[in-house]
N, C-alpha and C positions, 0 to 999 in steps of 0.2 A: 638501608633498604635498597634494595634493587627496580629496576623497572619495571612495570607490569602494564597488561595491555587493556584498558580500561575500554569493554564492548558497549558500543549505541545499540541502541534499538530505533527501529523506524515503522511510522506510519505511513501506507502510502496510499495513493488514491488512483486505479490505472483508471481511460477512459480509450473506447471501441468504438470508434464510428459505423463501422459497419451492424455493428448493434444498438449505438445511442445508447449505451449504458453503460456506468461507472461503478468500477470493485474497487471495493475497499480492503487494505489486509495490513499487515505487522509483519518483519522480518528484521532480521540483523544486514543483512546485505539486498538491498533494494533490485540490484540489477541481475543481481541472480533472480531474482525471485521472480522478475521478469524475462526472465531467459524461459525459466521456469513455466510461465501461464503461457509464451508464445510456443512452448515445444509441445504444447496439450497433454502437461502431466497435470492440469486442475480442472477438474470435470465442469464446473461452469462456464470458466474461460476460453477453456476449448471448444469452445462455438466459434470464436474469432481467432485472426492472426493479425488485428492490426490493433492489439493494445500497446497504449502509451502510458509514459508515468505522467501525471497532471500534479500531482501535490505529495511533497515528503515532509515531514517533521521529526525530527530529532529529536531521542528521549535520551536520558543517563540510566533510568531503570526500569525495568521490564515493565513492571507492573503498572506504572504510570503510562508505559506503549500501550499498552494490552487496553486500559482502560481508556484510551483516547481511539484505540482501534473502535471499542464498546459503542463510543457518543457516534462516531461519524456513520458505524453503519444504521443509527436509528433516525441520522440526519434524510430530510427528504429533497429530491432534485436539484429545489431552488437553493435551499442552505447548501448544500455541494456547490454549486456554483457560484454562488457569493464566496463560499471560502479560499474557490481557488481562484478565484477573480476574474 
């Protein structure tokens, strides 16, 4: 068998000071996706230009990202903050 390129999935957590508020979101490529919110192609993000990435977690499969994306956005202030410490 050959090589093959076996794709993460990531959780990330960005945080906006100029907002005081933390997105939540899933992608395959984190820093893209941050290029992405800072160039105001995501209509909520694009209220700020100074998000940061605060917290990433690393999935093996989709569905497991997606459903940890699920928990964290029902997570409230304090539990975001304790998880990213």
């Amino acid at each position: 068998m050959g090589d093959f390129f076996l794709m993460k999935y990531f959780v990330y957590i960005l945080y906006s000071a100029s907002l005081d508020v933390y997105y939540k979101g899933f992608s395959t490529d984190v820093n893209k996706r941050l290029e992405y919110h800072l160039d105001s192609k995501h209509k909520f993000t694009s209220q700020a230009k100074d998000w940061i990435i605060v917290y990433v977690e690393e999935f093996d499969e989709k569905k497991e990202a997606l459903k940890e994306e699920k928990r964290l956005k029902k997570l409230n202030r304090k539990s975001i903050e304790k998880l990213i410490g």
